[in-house]
C-alpha positions in Angstrom: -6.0 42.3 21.9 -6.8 38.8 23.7 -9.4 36.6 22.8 -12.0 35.2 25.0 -11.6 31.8 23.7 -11.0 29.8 20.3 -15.0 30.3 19.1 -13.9 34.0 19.7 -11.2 33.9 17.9 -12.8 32.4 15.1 -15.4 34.8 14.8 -13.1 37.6 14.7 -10.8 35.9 12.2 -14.4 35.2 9.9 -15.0 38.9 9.4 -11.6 39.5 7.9 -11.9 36.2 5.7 -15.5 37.7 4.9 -13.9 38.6 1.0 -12.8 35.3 0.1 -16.2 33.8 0.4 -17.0 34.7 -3.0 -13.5 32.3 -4.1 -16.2 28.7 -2.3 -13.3 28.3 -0.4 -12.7 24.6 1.8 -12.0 25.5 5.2 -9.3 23.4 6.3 -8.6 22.5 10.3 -5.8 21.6 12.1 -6.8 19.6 14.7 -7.7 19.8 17.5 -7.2 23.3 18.5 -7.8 24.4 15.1 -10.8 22.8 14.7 -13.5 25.6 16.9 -11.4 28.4 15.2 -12.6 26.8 11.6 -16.2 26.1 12.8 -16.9 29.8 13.3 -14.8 31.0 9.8 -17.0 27.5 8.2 -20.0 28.8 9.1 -20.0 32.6 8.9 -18.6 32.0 4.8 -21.1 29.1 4.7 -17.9 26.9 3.6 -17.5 23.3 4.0 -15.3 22.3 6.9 -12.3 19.6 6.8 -9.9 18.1 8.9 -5.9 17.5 8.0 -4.4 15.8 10.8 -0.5 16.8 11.6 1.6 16.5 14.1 4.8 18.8 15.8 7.3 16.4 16.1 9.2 17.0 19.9 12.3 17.5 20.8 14.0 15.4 23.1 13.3 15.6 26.9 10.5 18.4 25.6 7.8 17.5 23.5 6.2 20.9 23.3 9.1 22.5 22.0 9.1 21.7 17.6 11.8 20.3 15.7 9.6 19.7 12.9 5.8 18.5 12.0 4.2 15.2 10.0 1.0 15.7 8.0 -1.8 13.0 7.5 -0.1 11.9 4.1 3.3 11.5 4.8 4.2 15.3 4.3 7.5 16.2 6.3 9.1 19.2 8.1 12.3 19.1 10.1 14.6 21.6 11.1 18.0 20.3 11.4 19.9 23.2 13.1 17.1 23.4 16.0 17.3 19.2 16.4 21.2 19.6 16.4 21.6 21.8 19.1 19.1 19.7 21.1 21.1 16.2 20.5 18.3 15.0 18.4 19.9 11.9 16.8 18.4 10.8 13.5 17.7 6.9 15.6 15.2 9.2 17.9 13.7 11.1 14.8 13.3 8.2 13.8 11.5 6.9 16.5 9.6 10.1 16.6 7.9 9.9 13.3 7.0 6.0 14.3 5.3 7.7 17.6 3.8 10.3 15.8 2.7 8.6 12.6 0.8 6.3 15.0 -1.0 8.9 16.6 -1.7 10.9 13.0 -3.8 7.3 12.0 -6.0 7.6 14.8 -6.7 10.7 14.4 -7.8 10.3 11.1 -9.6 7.2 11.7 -11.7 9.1 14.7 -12.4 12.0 13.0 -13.2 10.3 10.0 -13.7 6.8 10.3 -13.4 6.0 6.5 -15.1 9.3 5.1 -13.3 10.2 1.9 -11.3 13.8 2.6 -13.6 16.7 0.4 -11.2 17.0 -2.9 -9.2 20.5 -2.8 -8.0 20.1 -6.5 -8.4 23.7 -7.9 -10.0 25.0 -4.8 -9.0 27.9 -2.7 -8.2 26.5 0.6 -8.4 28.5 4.3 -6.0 26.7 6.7 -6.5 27.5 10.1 -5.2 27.1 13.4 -5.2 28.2 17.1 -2.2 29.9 16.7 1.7 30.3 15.1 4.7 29.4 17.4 7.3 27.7 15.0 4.8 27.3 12.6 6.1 24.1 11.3 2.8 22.1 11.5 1.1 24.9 9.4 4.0 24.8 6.8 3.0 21.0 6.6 -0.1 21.4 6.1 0.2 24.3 3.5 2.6 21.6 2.2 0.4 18.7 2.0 -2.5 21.1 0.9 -0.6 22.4 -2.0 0.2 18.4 -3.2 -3.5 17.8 -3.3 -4.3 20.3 -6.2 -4.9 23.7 -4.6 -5.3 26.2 -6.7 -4.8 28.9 -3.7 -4.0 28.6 -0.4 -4.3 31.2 2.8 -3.2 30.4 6.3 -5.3 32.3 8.9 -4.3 32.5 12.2 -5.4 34.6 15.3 -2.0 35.2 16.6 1.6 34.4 15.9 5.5 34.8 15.9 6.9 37.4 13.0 9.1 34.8 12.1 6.8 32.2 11.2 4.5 34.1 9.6 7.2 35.2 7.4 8.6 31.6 6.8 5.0 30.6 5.6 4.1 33.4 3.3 7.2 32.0 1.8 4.6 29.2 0.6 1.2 29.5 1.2 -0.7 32.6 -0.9 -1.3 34.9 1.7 -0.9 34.6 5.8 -3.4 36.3 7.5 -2.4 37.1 11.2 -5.0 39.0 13.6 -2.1 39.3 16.0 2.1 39.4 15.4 3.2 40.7 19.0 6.7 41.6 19.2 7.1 38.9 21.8 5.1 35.8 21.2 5.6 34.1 24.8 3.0 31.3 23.8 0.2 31.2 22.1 -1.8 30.3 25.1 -0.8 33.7 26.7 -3.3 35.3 24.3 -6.3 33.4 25.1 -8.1 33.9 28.6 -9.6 30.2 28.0 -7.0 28.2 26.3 -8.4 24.8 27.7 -7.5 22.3 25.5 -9.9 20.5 22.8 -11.3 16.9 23.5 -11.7 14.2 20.5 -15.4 14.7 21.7 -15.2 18.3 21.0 -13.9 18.0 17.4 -16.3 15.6 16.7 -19.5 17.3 17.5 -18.0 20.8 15.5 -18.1 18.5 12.8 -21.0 16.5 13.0 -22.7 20.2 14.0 -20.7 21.9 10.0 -22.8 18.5 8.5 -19.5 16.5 8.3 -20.3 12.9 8.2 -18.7 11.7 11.1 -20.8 8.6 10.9 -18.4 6.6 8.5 -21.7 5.8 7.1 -20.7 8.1 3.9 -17.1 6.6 3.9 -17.2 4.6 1.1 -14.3 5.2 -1.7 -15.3 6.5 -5.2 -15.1 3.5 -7.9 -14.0 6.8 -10.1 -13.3 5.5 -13.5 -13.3 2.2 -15.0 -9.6 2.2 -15.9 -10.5 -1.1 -18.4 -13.8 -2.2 -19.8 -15.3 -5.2 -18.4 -14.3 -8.5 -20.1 -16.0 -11.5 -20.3 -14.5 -14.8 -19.9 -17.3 -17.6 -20.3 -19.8 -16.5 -17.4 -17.2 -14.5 -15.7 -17.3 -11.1 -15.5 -13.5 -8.8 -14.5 -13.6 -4.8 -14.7 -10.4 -2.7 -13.6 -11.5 0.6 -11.3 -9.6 3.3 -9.6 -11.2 3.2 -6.0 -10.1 6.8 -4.1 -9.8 6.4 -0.7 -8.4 10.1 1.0 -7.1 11.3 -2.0 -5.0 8.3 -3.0 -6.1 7.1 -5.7 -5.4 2.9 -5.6 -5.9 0.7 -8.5 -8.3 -2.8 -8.0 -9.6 -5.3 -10.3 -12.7 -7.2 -9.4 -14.0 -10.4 -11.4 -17.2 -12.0 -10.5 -18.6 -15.4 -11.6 -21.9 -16.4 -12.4 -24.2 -16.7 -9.6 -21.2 -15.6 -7.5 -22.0 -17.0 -4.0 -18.9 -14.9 -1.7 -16.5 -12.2 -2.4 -13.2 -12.6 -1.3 -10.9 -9.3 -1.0 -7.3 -9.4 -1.3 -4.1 -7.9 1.1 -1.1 -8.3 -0.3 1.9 -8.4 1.6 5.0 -5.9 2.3 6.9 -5.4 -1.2 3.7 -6.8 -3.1 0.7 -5.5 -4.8 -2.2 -6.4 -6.8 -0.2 -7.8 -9.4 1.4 -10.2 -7.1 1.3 -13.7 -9.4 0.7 -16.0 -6.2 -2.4 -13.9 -5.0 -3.7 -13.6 -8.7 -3.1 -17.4 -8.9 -5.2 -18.0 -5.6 -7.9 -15.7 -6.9 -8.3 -17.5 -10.1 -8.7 -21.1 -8.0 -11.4 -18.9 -5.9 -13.1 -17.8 -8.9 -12.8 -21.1 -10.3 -14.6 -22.2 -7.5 -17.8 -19.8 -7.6 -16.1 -17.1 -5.5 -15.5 -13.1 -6.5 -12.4 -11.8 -5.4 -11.1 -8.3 -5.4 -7.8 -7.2 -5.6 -6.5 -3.7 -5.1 -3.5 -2.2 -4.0 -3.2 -0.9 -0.3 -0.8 2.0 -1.2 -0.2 4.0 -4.7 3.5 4.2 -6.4 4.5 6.8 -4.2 3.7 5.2 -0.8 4.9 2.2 -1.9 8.5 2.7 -1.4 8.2 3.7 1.9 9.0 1.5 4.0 7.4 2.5 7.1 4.2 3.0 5.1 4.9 -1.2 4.2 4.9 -2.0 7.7 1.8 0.1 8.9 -0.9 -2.1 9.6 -3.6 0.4 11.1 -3.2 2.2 8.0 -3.6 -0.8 5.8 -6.3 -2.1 7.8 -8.1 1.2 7.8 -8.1 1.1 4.0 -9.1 -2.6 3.7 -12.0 -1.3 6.1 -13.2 1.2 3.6 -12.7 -0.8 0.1 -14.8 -3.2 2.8 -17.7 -1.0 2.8 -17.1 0.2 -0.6 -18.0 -3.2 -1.7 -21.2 -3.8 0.5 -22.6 -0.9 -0.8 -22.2 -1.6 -4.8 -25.7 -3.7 -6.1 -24.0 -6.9 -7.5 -21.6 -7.1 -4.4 -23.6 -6.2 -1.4 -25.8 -9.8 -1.0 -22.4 -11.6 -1.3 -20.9 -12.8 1.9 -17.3 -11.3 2.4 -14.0 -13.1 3.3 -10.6 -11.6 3.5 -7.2 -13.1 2.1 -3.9 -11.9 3.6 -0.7 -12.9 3.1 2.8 -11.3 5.2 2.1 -8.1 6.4 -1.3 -7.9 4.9 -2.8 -11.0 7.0 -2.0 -8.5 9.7 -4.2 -6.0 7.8 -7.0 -8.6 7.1 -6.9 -9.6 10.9 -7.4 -6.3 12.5 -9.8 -5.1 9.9 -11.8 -8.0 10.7 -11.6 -7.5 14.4 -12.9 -3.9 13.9 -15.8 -4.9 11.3 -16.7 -7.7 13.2 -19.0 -10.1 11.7 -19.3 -8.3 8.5 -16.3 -10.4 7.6 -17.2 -14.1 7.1 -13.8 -15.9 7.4 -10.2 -15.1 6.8 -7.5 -17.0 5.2 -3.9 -16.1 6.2 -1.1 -17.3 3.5 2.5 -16.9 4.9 1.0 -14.1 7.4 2.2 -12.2 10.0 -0.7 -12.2 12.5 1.6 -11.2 15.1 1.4 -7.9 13.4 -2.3 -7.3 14.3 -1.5 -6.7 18.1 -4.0 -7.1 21.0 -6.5 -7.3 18.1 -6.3 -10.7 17.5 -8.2 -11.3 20.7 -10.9 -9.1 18.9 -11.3 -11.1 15.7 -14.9 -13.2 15.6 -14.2 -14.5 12.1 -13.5 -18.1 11.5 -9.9 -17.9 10.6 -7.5 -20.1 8.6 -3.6 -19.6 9.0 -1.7 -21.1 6.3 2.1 -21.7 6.8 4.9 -23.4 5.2 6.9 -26.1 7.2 9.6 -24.6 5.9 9.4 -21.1 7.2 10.2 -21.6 11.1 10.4 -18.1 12.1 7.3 -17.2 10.6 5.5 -20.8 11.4 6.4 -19.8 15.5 5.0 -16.5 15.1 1.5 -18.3 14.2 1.7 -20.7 16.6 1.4 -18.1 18.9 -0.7 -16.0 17.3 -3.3 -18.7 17.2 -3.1 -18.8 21.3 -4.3 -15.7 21.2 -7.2 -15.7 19.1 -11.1 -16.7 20.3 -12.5 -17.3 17.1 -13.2 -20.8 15.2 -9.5 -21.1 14.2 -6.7 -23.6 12.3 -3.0 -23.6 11.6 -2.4 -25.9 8.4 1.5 -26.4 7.4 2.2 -27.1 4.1 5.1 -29.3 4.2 8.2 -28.7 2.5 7.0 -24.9 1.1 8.8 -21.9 2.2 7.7 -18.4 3.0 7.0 -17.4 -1.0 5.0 -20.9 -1.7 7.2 -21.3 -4.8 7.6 -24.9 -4.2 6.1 -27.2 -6.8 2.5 -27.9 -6.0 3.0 -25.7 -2.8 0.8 -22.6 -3.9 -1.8 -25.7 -5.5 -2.4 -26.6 -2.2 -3.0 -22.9 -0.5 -5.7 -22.5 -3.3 -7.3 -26.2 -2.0 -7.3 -25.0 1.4 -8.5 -21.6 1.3 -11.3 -22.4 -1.2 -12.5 -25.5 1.5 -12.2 -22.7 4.3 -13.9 -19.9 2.4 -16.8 -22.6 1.4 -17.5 -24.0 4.4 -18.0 -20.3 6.1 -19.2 -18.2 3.3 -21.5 -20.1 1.6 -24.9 -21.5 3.4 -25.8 -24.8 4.5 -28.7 -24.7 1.8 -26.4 -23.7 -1.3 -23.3 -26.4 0.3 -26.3 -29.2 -0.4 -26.8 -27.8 -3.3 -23.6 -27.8 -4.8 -22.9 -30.9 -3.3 -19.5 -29.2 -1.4 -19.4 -30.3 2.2 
């Protein structure tokens, strides 16, 4: 047997799946050469169609041949005795999952641009792909699948090695193989068109299975007011759960009376909403007529990791979402939005605000790391404040030419005598004065400044 192409494939793949329609199964695709095989099994057990993102990891010198695989959420396979006997030092695994994990964001942020993943928590879930040589990125994906609350899960494949389609029955439910020849050669070999799949490709399977590609739909899930709302004078604070793929990340919002911006929050690396210096600023800004939200850019789990800490497209991409999240909800949307970062997550704020554009108001960095944010800086159109401590020379440097860099309305303040932390006395007093001057003066109108006689 040979198929004609991956649409082929697909098809003849659908008829034996044809039994498990009954189960509403999620289709799940490994893309990008998974993704035309799960269009046709999609559509012919009128199924929803998904994306998980993973990656083979490469071996030295040869990056087709697998030493292991990286899923969208952080899932790992690795198989030592193959890396071993290829001189695969743990400094270039290393440096592989850096490479890789890169690669896995953009993925995710092409093919979904902020939609929330479909929930597979008690769902039966079809995994497919092109094909099984080591079948180490299936085994992460039947992995990461399996951590998100599936109640069953089948890996279906056109063609593939006996040996990897007996290490994944290991785990998944049931591996359903068109093909096992007794030599494998390449899954290529059993294809007459094996031409590889574009980013344009995936996207238009998708957009043509009535996935929102649009990012229009992408806004998390407030799902469940962890706290009732409590009043404090005329201001109003509620603590929500906002679910951005799968991870679930705690926030709390507060909004004063006639509220006339909404600042969000990103914390730094080793910091989360909870963190007393940002909870002090937001208090100043909500003194001051501002709402602020505060939410944490990874859950328990992804916090202690440190690479996770230090990955600012993924951090952005989530600041991004909670972004549009809070434009769409009726006693946020009319508010104009401004970002406050501090260390790593003024990196976050920057880049985010490069890719939103005007959306974002103005920015305030405290003790931030815009270096972080790359050739985005150049990209950023909101007025931006970066705050810095005269005592924090390393970090004061980096700013200094960081601001070079940016083209938007832009000032570096130092705060004499404060340090990185701000834990000097009167030190984090004076952040709050400056960022609520800076967040006035570009969120709030000319008409309302008169008004309130600020300005």
């Amino acid at each position: 047997m040979q198929f004609r192409d991956r649409r082929d494939a697909g098809a003849q793949l659908a008829k034996e799946l044809a039994p498990f329609a009954k189960e509403r199964p999620v289709i799940v695709a490994l893309p990008r050469g998974g993704v035309p095989i799960a269009f046709e099994v999609a559509r012919a057990l009128g199924a929803p169609l998904e994306i998980l993102a993973v990656r083979k990891l490469g071996a030295p010198g040869n990056p087709e041949l697998g030493v292991g695989a990286l899923a969208e959420d952080g899932t790992a396979v690795f198989d030592p005795r193959s890396a071993g006997m290829l001189g695969m030092t743990q400094a270039m695994l290393e440096e592989t999952l850096a490479q890789e994990a890169q690669e896995l964001r953009r993925r995710v942020e092409r093919y979904r641009d902020g939609r929330a993943p479909i929930p597979l928590r008690g769902r039966t879930v079809i995994i497919t792909d092109d094909g099984l040589a080591t079948g180490l990125t299936d085994l992460a994906a039947v992995r990461a699948v399996r951590k998100a609350g599936a109640r069953r899960i089948v890996v279906a494949v056109p063609v593939g090695s006996s040996e990897s389609v007996s290490m994944l029955a290991e785990e998944a439910d049931r591996v359903l193989c068109l093909m096992i020849p007794q030599h494998l050669l390449g899954v290529g070999m059993w294809y007459q068109d094996f031409a590889p799949v574009s980013d344009e490709e995936v996207l238009a399977l998708l957009a043509e299975a009535g996935v929102d590609v649009s990012g229009q739909g992408a806004a998390p899930q407030a799902s469940s007011l962890t706290a009732p709302a409590t009043v404090s004078g005329s201001t109003t604070s509620e603590e929500l759960t906002l679910e951005i793929g799968g991870v679930r990340l705690a926030g709390e919002v507060t909004v004063p009376a006639s509220a006339r911006g909404l600042v969000l929050f990103a914390h730094g690396s080793g910091s989360s909403r909870t963190s007393p210096r940002n909870r002090a600023v937001a208090r100043a800004l909500s003194d001051a007529g501002l709402a602020t939200l505060l939410f944490d850019l990874l859950d328990e789990q992804e916090a202690v990791r440190r690479e996770l800490v230090f990955d600012v497209p993924l951090l952005a991409g989530r600041l991004e979402t909670v972004t549009r999240w809070a434009m769409s909800q009726p006693r946020l949307q009319s508010l104009p939005i401004g970002y406050f970062g501090a260390s790593t997550g003024a990196a976050a704020a920057l880049r985010a605000a490069a890719e939103v554009g005007d959306t974002v108001a103005a920015v305030v960095s405290r003790g931030g790391r815009p270096d972080l944010a790359g050739d985005r800086l150049s990209g950023v159109v909101s007025p931006t404040l970066l705050i810095v401590g005269g005592s924090d020379p390393q970090v004061l440097e980096l700013n200094r030419q960081a601001a070079v860099q940016l083209r938007c309305p832009h000032d570096l303040v130092v705060v004499d005598g404060a340090g990185h932390l701000f834990e000097e006395p009167g030190a984090l007093e004076r952040v709050a004065e400056l960022a609520i001057e800076w967040f006035l003066r570009h969120l709030v109108s000319e008409r309302d400044r008169a008004l309130s006689g600020v300005g």
